[in-house]
N, CA, C and O atoms as a GROMACS GRO file, in nm:
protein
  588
    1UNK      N    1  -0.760   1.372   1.399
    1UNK     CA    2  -0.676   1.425   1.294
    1UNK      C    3  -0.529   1.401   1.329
    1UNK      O    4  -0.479   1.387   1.441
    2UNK      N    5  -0.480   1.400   1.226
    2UNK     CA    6  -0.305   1.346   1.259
    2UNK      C    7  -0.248   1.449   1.231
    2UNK      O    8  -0.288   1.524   1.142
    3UNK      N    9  -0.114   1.478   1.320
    3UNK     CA   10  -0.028   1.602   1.321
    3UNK      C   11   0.112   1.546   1.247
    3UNK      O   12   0.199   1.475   1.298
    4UNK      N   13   0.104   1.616   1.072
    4UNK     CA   14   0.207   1.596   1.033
    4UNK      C   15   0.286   1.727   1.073
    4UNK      O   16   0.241   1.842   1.075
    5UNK      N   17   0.460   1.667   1.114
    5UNK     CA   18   0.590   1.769   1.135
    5UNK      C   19   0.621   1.803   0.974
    5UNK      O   20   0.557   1.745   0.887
    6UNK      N   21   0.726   1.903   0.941
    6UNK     CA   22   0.757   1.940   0.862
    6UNK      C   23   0.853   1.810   0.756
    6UNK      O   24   0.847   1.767   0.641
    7UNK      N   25   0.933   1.788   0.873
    7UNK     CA   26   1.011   1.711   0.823
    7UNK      C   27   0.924   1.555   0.763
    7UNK      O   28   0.940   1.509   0.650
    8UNK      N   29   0.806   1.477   0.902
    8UNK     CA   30   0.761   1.417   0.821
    8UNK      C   31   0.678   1.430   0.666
    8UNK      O   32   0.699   1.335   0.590
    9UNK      N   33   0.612   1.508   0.629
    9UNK     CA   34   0.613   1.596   0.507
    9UNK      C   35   0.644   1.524   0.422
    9UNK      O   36   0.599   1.432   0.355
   10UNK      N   37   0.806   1.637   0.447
   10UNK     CA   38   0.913   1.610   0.366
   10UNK      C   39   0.932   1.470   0.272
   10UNK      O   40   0.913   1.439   0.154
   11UNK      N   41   0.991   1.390   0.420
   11UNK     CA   42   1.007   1.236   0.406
   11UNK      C   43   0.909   1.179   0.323
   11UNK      O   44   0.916   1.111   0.220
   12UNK      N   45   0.822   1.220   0.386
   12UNK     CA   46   0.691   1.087   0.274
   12UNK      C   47   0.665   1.207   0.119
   12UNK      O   48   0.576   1.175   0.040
   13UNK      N   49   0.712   1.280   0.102
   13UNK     CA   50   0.694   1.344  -0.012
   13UNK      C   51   0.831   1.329  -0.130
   13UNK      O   52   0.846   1.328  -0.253
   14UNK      N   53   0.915   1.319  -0.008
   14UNK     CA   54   1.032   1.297  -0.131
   14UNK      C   55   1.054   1.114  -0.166
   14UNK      O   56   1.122   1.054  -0.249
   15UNK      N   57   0.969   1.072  -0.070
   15UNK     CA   58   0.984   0.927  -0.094
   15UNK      C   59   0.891   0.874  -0.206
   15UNK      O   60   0.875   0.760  -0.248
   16UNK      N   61   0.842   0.975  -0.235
   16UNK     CA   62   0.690   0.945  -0.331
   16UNK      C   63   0.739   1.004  -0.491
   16UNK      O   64   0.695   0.952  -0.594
   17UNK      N   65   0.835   1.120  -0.493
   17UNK     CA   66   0.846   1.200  -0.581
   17UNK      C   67   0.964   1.097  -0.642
   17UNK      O   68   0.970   1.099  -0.765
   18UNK      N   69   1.081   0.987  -0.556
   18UNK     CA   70   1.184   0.938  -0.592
   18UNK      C   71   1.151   0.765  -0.672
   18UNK      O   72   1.218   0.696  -0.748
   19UNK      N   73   1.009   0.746  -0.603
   19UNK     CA   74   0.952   0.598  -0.654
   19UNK      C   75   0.938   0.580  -0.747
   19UNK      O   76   0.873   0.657  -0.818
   20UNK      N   77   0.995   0.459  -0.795
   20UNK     CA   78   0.956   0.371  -0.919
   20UNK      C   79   0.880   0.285  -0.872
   20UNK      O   80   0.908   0.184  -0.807
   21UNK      N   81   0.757   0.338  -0.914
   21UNK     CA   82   0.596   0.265  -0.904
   21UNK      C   83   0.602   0.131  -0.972
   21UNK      O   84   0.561   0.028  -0.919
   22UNK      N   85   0.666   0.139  -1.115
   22UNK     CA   86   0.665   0.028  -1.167
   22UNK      C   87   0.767  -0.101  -1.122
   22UNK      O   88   0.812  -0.193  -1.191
   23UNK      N   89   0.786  -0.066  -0.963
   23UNK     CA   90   0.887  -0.123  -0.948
   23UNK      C   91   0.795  -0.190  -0.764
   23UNK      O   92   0.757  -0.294  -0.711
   24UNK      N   93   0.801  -0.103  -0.749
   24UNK     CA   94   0.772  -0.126  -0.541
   24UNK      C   95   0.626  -0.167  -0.537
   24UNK      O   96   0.567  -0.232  -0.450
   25UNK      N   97   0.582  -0.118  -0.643
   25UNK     CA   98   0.361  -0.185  -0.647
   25UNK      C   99   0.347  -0.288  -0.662
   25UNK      O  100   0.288  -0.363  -0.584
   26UNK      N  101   0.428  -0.336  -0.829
   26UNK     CA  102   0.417  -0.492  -0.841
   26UNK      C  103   0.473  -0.553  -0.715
   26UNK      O  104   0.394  -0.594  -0.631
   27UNK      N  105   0.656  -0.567  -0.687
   27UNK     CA  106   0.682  -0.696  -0.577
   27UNK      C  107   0.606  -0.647  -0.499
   27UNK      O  108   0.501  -0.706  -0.521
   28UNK      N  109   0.582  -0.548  -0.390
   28UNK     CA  110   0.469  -0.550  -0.264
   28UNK      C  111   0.355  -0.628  -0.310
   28UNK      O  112   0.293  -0.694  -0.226
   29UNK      N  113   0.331  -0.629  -0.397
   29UNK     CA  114   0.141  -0.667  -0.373
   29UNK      C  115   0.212  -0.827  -0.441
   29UNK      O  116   0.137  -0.915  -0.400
   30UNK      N  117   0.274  -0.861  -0.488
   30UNK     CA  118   0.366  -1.015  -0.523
   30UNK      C  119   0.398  -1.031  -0.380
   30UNK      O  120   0.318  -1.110  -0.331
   31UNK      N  121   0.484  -0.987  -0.293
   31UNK     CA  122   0.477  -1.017  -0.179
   31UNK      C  123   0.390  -1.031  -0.098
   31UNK      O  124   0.418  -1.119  -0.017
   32UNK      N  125   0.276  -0.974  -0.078
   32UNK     CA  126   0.152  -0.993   0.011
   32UNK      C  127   0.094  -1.109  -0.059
   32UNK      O  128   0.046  -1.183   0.026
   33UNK      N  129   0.080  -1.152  -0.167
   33UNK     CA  130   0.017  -1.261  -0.253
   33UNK      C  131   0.092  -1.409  -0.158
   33UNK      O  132   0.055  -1.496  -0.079
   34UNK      N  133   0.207  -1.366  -0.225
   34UNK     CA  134   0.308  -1.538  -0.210
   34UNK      C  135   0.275  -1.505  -0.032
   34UNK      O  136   0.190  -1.573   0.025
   35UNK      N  137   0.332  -1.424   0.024
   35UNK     CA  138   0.337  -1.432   0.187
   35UNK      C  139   0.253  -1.521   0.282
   35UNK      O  140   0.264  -1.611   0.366
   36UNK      N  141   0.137  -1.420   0.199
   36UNK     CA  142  -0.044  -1.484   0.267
   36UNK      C  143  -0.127  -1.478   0.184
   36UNK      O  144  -0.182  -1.372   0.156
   37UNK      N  145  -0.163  -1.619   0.111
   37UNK     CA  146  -0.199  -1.661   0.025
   37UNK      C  147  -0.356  -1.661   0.061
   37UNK      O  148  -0.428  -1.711  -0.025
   38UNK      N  149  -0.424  -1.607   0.188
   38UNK     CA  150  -0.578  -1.610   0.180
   38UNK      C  151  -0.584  -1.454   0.130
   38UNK      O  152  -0.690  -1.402   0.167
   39UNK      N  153  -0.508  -1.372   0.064
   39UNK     CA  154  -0.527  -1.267   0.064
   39UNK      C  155  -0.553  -1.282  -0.105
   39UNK      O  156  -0.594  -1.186  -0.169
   40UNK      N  157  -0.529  -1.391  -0.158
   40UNK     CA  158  -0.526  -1.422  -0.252
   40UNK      C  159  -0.705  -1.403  -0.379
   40UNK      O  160  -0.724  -1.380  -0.499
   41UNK      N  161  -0.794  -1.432  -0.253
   41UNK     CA  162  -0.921  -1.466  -0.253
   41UNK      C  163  -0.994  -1.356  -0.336
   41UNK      O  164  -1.094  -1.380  -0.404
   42UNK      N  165  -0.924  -1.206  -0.322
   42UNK     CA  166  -0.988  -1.115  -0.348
   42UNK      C  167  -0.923  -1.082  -0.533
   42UNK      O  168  -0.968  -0.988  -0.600
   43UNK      N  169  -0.842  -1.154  -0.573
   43UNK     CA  170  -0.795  -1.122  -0.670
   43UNK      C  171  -0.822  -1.252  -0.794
   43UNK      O  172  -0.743  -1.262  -0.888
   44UNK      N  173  -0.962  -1.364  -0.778
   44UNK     CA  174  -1.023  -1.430  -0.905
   44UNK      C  175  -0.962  -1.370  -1.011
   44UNK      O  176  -0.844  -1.376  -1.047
   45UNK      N  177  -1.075  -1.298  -1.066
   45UNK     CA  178  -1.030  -1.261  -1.166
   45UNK      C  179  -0.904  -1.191  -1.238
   45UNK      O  180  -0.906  -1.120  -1.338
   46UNK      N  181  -0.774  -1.238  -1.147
   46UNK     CA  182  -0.656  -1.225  -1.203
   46UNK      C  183  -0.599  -1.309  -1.290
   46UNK      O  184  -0.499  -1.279  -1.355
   47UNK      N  185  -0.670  -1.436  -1.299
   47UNK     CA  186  -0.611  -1.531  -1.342
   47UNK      C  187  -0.524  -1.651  -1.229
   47UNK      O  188  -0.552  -1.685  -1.114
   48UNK      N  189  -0.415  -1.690  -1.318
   48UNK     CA  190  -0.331  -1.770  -1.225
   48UNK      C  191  -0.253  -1.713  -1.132
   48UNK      O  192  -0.161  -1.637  -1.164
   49UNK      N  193  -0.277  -1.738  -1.033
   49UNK     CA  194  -0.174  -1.719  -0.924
   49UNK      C  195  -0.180  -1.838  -0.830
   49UNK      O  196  -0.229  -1.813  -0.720
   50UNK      N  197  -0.136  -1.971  -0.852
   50UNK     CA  198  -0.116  -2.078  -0.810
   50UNK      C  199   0.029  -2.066  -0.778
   50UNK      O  200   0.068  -2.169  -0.721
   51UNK      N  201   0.117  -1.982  -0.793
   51UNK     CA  202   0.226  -2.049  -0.719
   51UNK      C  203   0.289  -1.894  -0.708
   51UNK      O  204   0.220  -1.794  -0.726
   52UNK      N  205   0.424  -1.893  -0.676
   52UNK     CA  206   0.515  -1.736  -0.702
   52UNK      C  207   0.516  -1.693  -0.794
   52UNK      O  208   0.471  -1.582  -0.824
   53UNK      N  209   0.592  -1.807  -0.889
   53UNK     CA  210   0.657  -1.786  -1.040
   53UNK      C  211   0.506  -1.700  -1.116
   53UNK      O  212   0.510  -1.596  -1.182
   54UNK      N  213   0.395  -1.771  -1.086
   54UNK     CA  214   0.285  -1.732  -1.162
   54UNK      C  215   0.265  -1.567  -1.100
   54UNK      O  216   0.257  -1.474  -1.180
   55UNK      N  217   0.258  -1.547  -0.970
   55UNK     CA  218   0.213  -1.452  -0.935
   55UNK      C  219   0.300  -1.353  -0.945
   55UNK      O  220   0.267  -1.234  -0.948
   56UNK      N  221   0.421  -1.396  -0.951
   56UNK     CA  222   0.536  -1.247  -1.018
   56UNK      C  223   0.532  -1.241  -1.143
   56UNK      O  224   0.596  -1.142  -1.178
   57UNK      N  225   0.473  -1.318  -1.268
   57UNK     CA  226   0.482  -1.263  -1.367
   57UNK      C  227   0.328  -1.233  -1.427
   57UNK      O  228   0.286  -1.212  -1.541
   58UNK      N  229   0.252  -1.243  -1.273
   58UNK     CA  230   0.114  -1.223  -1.396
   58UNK      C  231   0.098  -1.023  -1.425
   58UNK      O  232   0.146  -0.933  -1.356
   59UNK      N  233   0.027  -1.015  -1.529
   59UNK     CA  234   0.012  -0.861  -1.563
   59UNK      C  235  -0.060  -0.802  -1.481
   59UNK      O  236  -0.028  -0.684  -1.463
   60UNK      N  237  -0.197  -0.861  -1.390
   60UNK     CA  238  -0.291  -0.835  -1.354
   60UNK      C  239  -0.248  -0.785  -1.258
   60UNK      O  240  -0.309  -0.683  -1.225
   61UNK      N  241  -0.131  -0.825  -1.169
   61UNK     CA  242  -0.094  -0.828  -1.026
   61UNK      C  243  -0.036  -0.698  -1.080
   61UNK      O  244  -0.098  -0.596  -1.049
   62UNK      N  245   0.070  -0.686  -1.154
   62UNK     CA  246   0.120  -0.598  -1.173
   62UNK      C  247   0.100  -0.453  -1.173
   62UNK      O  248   0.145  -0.370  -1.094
   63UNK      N  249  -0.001  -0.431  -1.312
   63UNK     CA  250  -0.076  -0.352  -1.252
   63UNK      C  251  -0.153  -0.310  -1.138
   63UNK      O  252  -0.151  -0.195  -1.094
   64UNK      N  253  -0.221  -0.402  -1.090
   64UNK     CA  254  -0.264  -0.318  -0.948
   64UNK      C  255  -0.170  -0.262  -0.835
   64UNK      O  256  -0.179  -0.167  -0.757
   65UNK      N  257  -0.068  -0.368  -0.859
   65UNK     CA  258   0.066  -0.288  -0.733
   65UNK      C  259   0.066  -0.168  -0.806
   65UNK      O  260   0.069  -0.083  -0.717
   66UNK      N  261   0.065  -0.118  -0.895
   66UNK     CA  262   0.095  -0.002  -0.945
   66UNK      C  263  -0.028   0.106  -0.924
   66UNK      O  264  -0.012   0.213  -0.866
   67UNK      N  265  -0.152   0.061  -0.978
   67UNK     CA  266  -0.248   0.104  -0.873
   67UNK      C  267  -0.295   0.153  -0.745
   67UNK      O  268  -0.378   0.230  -0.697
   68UNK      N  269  -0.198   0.069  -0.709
   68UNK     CA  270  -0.220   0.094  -0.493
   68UNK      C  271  -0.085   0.210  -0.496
   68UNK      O  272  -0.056   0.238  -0.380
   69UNK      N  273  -0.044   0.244  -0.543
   69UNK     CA  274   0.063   0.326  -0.553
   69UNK      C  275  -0.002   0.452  -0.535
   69UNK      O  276  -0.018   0.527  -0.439
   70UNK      N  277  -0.050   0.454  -0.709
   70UNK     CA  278  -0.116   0.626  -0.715
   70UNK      C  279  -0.205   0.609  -0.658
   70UNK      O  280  -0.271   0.712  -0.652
   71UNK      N  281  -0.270   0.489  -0.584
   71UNK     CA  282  -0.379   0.536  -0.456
   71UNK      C  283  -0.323   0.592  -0.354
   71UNK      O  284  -0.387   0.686  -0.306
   72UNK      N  285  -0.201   0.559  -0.293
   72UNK     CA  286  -0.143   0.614  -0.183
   72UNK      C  287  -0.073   0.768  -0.248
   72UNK      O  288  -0.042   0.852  -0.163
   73UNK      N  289  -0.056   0.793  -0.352
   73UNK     CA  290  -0.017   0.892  -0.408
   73UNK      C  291  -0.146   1.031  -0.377
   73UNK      O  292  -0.119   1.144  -0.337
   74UNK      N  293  -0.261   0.987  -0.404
   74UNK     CA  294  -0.390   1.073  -0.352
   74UNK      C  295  -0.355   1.109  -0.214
   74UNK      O  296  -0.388   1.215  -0.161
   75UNK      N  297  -0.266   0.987  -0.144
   75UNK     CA  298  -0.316   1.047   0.005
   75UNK      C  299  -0.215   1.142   0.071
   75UNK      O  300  -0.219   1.208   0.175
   76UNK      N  301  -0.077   1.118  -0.076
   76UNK     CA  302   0.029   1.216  -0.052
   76UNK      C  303  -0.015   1.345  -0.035
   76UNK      O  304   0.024   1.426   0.049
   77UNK      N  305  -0.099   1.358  -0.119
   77UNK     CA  306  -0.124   1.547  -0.190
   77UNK      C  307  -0.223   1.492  -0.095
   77UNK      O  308  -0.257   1.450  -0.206
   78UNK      N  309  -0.295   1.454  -0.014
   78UNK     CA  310  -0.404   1.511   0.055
   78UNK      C  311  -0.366   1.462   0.245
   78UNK      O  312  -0.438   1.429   0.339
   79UNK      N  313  -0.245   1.479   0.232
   79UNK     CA  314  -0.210   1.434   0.361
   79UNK      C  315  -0.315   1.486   0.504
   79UNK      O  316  -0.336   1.410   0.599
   80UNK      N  317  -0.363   1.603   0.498
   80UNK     CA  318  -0.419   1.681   0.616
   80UNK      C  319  -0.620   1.648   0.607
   80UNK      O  320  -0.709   1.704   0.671
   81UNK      N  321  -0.629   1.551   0.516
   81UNK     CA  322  -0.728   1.463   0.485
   81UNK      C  323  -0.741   1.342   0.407
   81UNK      O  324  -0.769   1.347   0.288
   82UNK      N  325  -0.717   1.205   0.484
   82UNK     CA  326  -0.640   1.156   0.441
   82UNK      C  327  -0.777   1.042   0.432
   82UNK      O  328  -0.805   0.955   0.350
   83UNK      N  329  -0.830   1.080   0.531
   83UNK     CA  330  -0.963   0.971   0.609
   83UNK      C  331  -1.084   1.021   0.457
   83UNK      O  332  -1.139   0.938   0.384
   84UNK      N  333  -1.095   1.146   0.446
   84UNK     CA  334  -1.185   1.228   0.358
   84UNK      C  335  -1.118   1.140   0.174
   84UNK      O  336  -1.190   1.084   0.090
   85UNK      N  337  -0.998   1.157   0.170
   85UNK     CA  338  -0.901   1.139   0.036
   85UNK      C  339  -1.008   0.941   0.063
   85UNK      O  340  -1.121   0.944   0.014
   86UNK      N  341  -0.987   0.866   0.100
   86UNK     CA  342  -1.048   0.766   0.117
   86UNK      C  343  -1.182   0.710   0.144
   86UNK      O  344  -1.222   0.593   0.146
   87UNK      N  345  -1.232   0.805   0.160
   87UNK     CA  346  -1.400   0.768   0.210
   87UNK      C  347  -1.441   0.675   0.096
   87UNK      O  348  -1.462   0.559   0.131
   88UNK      N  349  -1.454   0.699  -0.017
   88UNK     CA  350  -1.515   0.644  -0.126
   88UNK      C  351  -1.461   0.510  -0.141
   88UNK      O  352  -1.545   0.420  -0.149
   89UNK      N  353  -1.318   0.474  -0.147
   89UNK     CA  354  -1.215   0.363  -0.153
   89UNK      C  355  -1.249   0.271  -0.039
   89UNK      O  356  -1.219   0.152  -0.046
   90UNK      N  357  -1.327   0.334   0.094
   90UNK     CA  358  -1.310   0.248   0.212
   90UNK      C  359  -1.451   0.192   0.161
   90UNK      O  360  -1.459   0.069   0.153
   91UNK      N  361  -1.534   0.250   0.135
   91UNK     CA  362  -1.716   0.199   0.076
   91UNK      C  363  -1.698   0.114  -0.008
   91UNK      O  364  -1.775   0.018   0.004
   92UNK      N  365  -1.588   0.104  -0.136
   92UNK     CA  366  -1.622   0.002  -0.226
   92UNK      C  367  -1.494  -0.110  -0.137
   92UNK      O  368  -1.559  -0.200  -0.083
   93UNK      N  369  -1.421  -0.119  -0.124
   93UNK     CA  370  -1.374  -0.231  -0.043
   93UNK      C  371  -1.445  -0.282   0.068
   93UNK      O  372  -1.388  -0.388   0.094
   94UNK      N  373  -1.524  -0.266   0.136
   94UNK     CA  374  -1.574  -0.267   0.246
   94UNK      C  375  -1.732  -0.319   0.198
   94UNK      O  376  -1.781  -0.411   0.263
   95UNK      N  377  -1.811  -0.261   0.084
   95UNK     CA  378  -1.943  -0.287   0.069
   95UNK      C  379  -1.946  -0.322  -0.049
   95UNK      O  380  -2.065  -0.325  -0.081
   96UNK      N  381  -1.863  -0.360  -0.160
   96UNK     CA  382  -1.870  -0.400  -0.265
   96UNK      C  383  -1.801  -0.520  -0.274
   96UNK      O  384  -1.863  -0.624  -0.299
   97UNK      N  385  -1.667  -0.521  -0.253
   97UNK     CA  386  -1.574  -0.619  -0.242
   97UNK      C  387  -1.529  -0.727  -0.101
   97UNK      O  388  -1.477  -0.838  -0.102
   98UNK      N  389  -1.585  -0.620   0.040
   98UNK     CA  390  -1.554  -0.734   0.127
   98UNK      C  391  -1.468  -0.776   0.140
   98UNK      O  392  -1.471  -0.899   0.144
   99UNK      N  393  -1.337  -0.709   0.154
   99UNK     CA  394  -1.204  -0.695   0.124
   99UNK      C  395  -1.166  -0.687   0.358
   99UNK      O  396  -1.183  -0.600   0.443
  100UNK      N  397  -1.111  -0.831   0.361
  100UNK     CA  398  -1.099  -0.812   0.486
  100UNK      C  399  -0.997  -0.712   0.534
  100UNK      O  400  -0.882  -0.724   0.493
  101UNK      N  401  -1.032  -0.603   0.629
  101UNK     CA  402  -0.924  -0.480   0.637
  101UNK      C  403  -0.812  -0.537   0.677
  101UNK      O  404  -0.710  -0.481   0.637
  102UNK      N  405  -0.798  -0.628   0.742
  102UNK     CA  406  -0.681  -0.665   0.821
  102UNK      C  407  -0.534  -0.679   0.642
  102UNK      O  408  -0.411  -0.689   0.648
  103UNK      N  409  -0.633  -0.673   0.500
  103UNK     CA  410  -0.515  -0.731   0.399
  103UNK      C  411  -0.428  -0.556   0.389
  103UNK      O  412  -0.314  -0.534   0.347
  104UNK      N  413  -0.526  -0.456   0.444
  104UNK     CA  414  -0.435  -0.349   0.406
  104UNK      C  415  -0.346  -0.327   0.514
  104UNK      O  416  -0.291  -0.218   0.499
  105UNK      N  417  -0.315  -0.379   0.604
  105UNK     CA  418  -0.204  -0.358   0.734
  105UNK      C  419  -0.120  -0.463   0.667
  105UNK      O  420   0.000  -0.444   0.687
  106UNK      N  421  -0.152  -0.589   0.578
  106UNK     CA  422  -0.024  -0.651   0.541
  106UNK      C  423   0.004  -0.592   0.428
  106UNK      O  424   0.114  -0.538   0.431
  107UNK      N  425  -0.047  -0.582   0.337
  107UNK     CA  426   0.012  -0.464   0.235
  107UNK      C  427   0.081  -0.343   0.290
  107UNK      O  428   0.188  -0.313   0.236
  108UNK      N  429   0.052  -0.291   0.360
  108UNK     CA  430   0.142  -0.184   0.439
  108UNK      C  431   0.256  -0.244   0.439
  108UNK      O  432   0.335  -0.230   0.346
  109UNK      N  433   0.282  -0.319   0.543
  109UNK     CA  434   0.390  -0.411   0.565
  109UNK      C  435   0.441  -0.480   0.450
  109UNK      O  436   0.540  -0.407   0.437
  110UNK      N  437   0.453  -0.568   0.351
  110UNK     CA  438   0.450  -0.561   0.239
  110UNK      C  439   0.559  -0.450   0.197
  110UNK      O  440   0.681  -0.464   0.196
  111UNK      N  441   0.484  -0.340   0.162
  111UNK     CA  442   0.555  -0.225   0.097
  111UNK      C  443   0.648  -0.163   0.162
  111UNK      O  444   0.735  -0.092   0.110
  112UNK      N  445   0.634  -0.190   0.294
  112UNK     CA  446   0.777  -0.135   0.379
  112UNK      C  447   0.882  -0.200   0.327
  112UNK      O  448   0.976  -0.149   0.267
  113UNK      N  449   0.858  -0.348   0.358
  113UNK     CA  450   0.986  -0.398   0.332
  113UNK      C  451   1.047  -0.420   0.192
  113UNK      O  452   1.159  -0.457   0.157
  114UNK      N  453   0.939  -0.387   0.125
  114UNK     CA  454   0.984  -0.362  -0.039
  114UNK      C  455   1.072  -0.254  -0.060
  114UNK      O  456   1.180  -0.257  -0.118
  115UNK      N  457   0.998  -0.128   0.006
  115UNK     CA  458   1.133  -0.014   0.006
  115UNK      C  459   1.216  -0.026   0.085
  115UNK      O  460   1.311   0.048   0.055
  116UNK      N  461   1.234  -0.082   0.175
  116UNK     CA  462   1.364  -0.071   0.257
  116UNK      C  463   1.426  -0.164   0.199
  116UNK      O  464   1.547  -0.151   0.214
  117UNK      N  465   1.392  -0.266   0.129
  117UNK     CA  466   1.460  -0.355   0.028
  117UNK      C  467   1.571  -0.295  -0.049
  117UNK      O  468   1.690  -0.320  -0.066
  118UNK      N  469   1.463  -0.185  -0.100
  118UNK     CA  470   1.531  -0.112  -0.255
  118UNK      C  471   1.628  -0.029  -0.183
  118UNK      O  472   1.749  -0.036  -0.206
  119UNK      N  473   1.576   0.052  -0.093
  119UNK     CA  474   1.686   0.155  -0.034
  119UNK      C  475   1.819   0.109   0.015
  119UNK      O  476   1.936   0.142  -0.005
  120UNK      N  477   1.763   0.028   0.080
  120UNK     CA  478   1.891  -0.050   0.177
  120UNK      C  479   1.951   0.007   0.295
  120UNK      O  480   1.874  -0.019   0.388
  121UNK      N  481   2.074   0.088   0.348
  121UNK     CA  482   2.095   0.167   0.442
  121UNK      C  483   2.020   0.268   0.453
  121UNK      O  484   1.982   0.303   0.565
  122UNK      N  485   1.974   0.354   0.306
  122UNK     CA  486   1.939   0.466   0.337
  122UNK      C  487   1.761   0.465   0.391
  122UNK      O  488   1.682   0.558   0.408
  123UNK      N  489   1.753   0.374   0.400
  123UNK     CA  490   1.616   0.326   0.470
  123UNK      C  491   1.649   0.339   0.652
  123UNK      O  492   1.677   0.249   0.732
  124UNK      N  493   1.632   0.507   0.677
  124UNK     CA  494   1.697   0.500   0.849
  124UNK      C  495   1.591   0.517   0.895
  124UNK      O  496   1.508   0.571   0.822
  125UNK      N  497   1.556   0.482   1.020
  125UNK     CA  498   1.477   0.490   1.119
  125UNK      C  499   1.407   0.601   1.140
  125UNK      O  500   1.312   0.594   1.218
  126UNK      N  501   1.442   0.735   1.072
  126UNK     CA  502   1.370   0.821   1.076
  126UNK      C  503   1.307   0.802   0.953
  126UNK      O  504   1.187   0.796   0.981
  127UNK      N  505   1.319   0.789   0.830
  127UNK     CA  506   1.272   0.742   0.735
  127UNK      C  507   1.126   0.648   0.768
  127UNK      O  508   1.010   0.684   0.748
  128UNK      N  509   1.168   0.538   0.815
  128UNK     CA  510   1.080   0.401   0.873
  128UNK      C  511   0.995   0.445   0.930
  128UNK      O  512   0.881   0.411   0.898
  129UNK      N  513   1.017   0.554   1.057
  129UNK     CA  514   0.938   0.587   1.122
  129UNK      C  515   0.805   0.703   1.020
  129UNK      O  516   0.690   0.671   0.993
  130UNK      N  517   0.848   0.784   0.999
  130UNK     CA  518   0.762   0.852   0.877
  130UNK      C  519   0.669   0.807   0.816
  130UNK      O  520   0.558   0.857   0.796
  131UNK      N  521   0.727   0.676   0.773
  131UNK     CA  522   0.681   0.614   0.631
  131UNK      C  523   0.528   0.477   0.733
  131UNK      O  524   0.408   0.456   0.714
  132UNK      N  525   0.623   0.427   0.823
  132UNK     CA  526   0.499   0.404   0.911
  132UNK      C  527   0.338   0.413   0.924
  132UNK      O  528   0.228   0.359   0.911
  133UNK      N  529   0.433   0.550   0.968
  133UNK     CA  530   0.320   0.665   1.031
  133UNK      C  531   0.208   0.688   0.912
  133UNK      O  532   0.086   0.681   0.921
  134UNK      N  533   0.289   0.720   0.797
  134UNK     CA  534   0.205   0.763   0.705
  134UNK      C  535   0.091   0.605   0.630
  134UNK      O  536  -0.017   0.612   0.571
  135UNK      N  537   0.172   0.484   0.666
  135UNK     CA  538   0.089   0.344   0.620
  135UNK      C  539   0.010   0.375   0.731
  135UNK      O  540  -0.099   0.368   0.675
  136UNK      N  541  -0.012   0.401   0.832
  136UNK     CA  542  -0.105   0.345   0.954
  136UNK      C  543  -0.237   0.434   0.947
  136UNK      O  544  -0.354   0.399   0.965
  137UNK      N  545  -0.183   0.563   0.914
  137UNK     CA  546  -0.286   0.646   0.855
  137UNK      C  547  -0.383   0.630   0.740
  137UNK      O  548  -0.499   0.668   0.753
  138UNK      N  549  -0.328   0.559   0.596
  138UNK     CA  550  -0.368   0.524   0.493
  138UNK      C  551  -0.460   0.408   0.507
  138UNK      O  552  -0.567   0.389   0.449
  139UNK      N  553  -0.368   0.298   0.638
  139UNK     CA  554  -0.493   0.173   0.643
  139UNK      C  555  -0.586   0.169   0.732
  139UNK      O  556  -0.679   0.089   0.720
  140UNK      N  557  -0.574   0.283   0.870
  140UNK     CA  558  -0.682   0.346   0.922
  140UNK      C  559  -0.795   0.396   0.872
  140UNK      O  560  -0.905   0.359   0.912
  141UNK      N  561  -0.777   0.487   0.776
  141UNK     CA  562  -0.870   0.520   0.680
  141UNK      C  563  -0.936   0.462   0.600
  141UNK      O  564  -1.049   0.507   0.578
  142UNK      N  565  -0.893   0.350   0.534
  142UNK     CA  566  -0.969   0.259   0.408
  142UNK      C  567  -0.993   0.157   0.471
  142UNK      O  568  -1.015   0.051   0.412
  143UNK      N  569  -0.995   0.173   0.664
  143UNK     CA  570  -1.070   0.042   0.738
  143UNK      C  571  -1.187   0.144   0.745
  143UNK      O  572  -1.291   0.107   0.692
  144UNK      N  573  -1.186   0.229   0.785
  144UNK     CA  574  -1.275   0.303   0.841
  144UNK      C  575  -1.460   0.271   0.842
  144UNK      O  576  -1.555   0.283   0.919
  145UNK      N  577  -1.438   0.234   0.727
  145UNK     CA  578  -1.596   0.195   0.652
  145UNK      C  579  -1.666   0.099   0.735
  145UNK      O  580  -1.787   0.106   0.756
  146UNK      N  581  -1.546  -0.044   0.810
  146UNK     CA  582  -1.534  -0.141   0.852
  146UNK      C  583  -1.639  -0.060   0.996
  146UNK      O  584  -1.751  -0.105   1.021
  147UNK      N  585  -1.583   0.048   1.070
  147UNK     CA  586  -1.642   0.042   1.235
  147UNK      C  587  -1.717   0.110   1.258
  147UNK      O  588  -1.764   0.113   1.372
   0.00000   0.00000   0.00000
């Protein structure tokens, strides 16, 4: 079990309450696309995503960055079960889809640097560190199914 501080909390709660979803879901998951393009494999039925241009304006992508959002949004409000908030999510990626875990540590990554993008300075190290903490937890969990 993971020991959230008050302050981390805080941080990943006010960082969640201040997001424009329709904003940090799409480029992250556009960024994990263009970045590493075998990650690409799991998203057929999106259509085109042969190049950037295609993959930043397709709808499909779009929506799901927005998707993986209010998925991580579940794990806001369920921070002190986070592994439990995911059980179901780690079974169908894992036994339905075959979704290699290693794509949710680059999506993590991904979305960091999408918000620290947007933030800019105010993206501080205590921030980073928080926000981390709280990805490592989220992609711990929806590997879980994996070991």
């Amino acid at each position: 079990m993971v020991e959230w501080t008050d302050n981390e909390r805080g941080i990943i709660t006010t960082l969640f309450a201040n997001m424009d979803y329709n904003d940090i879901g799409p480029k992250a998951l556009c960024r994990c696309l263009i970045c590493y393009p075998w990650t690409q494999r799991y998203f057929g039925s999106f259509g085109n995503l042969y190049n950037a241009e295609a993959i930043k304006t397709n709808p499909n992508v779009a929506a799901h960055g927005v998707r993986v959002l209010h998925g991580l949004d579940r794990a806001v409000k369920n921070m002190d079960d986070i592994k439990g908030t995911y059980a179901e999510l780690s079974v169908l990626h894992s036994e339905k889809l075959h979704v290699d875990p290693d794509n949710f540590r680059l999506l993590a990554d991904c979305l960091t640097v999408t918000l620290a993008g947007k933030m800019g300075t105010a993206f501080t190290p205590e921030i980073q560190c928080a926000w981390q903490k709280f990805m490592a937890v989220c992609v711990a969990a929806l590997g879980k199914q994996y070991h």
